[in-house]
N, C-alpha and C positions, 0 to 999 in steps of 0.2 A: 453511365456514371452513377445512376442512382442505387442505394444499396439499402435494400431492409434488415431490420431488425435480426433476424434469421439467417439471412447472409453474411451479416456482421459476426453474429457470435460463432458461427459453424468455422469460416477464416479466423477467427483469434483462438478458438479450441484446437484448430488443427494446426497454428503456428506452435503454441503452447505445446502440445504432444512435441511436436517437430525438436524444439529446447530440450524439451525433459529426455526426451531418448540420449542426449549427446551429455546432459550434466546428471543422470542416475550413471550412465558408463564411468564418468570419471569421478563420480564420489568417491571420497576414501582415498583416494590413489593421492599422488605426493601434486601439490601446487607445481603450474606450470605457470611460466609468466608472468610472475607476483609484480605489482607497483602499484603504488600508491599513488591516488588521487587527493584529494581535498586537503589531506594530513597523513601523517604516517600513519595512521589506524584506519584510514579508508581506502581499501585496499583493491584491486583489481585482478582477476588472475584471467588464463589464455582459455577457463573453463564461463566463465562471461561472455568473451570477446564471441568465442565459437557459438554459445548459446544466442547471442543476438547477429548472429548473421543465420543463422538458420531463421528463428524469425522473421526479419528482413525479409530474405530469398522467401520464403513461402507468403507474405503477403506481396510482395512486389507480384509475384508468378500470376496472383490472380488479381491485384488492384494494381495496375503499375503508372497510376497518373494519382493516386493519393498520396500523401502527405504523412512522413515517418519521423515521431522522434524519440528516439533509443536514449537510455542512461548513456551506454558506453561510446556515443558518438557520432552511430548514424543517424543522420537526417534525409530528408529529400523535400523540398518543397511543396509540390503535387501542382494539381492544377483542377481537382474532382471538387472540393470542398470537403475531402472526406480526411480527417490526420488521426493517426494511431500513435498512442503512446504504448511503449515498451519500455520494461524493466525484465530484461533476461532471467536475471539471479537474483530475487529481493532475499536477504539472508546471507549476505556474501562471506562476510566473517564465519557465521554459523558453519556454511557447508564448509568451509579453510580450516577451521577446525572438527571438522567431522561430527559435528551436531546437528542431526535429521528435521529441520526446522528450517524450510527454505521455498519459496515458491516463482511459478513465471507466472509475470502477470501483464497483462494488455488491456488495453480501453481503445477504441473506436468512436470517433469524438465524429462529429457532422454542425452543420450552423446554428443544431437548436441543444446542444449538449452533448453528453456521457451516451452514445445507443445502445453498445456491449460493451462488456466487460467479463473478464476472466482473470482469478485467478486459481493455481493451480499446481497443487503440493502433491509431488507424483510417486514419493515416498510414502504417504499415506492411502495415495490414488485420490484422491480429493479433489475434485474438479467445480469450484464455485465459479457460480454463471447466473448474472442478468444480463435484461435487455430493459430499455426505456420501455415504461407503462407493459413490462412480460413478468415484474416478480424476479426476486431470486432464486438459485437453486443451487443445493450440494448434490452432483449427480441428476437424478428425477427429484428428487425431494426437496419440494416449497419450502422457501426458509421463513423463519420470523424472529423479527430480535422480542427482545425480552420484554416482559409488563412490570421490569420493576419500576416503583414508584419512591422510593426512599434511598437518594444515594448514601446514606452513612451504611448501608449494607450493601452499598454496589459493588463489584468485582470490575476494576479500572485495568486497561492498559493502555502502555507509553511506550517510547523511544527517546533514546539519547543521541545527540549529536557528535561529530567527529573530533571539534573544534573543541580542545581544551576548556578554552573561556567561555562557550555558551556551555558546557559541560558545569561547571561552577555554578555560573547561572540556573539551570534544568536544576541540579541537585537541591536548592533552595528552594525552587521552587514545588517539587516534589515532597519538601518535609511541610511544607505548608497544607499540600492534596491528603497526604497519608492516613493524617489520624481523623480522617471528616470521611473517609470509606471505608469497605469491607477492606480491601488490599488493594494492592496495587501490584500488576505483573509487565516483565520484562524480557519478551520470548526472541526479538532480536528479527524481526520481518514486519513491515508496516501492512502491508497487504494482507497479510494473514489474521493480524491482529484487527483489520477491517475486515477479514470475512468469519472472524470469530466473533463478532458485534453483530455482524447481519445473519448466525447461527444460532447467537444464544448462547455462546459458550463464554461471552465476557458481555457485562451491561452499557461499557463506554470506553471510550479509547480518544486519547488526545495525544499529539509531538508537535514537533517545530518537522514539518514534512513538506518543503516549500516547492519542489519538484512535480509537476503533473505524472510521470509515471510513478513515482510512489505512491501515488492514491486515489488516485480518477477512477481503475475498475472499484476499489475495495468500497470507495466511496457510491458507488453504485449500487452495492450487492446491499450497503445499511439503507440507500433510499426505497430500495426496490422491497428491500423485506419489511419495510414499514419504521426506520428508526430516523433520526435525523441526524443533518449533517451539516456542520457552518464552519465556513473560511473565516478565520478571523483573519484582522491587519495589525499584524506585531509591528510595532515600534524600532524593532531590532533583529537581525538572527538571534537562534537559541530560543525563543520565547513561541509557545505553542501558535500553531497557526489552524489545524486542522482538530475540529472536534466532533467525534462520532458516540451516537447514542440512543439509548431506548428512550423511544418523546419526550413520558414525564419525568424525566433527571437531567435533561439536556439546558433547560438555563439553571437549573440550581448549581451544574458542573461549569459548566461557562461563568456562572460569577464567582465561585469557588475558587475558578482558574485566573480569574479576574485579581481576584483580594491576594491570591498565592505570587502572582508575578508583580504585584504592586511592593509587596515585605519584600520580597525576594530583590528587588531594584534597590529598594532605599534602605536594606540592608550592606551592599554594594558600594554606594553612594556615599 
């Protein structure tokens, strides 16, 4: 039952391949299976469902007493101590609309946390990977997030929600973020956006991402490469929950984010 480090991430890389083989084939080609879940803009198609049964099958094949839980539905209780979250397709919209901005991503969770994590953009060939106390990595190459120390020149990214009305909400609260940073980017993949934080390619990244597979591996790859990472407790949907960052901007951004959803409430109100 017991699984190292090693053995965790070798099984989530090889699930990961397993997905991307079946959602690189059907990029571009016409939606199968369209429905919506949460809202009418959140959307599912039969290029998901496939991608996380291929997951599935390939961790069942080699842990099949672990504990599975999938965006699109599968679960399995286990009996190891060992539970893997999956997110088949983070980007779903993106790849529906044929925009190359899309990733698989999995975490390998056990009693004392996060052990690996992957995610893994197979259009770029991009394969981000930690393990607890192993470091991040893009491919072989050690990650590190970034030494900035001044978020009014930080380079932030977000996500928006499905829901109309926390959508209203995010939007005020975003004009509150805007003009206190460099910019602000919106690439439409939450895991991605977490393993461009633990690359260096963005300084910090915050959304309302209230689901363990949207951000357990991504959240890995920022602790692993040296950034921080805190769960806040929103008050409500809509309102930031997950915030990731280079250390020293990390509470300046959390009270920023703080003062932004306070206006943004009792502007509402």
């Amino acid at each position: 039952m017991a699984l190292t480090t090693e053995e965790a991430l070798a099984i989530a890389v090889g699930a990961a391949r397993a997905a991307a083989v079946l959602l690189v084939e059907r990029f571009g080609g016409p939606a199968a299976g369209l429905r919506a879940k949460s809202s009418a803009t959140d959307m599912v198609s039969e290029a998901d469902e496939g991608a996380e049964r291929a997951v599935v099958s390939y961790i069942r094949e080699r842990r099949a007493d672990d504990a599975l839980v999938a965006e699109e539905g599968s679960q399995t209780k286990g009996r190891s101590g060992v539970r893997w979250y999956i997110d088949p397709l983070d980007g779903t919209t993106n790849y529906l609309y044929g925009v190359p901005h899309w990733a698989v991503t999995i975490c390998c969770v056990d009693a004392n946390g996060a052990l690996a994590g992957v995610v893994y953009d197979p259009l770029r060939e991009e394969l981000f990977s930690a393990t607890r106390g192993g470091g991040a990595r893009l491919g072989d190459r050690p990650l590190r997030v970034t030494d900035k120390t001044d978020l009014a020149t930080a380079l932030v990214a977000t996500g928006f929600a499905y829901i109309a009305e926390d959508r209203r909400l995010q939007a005020r609260i975003l004009a509150g973020v805007l003009s206190e940073v460099r910019d602000v980017r919106r690439l439409g993949s939450a895991s991605l956006d977490l393993a461009y934080v633990a690359s260096g390619r963005f300084d910090a990244y915050f959304e309302s991402v209230d689901q363990p597979w949207d951000w357990m591996a991504g959240g890995l790859l920022v602790r692993e490469a040296g950034g921080r990472v805190s769960e806040l407790r929103p008050s409500r949907a809509g309102l930031p929950n997950i915030v990731a960052t280079a250390p020293a901007i990390h509470d300046p951004l959390t009270r920023l984010l703080s003062k932004a959803v306070q206006s943004a409430q009792n502007s509402i109100d």
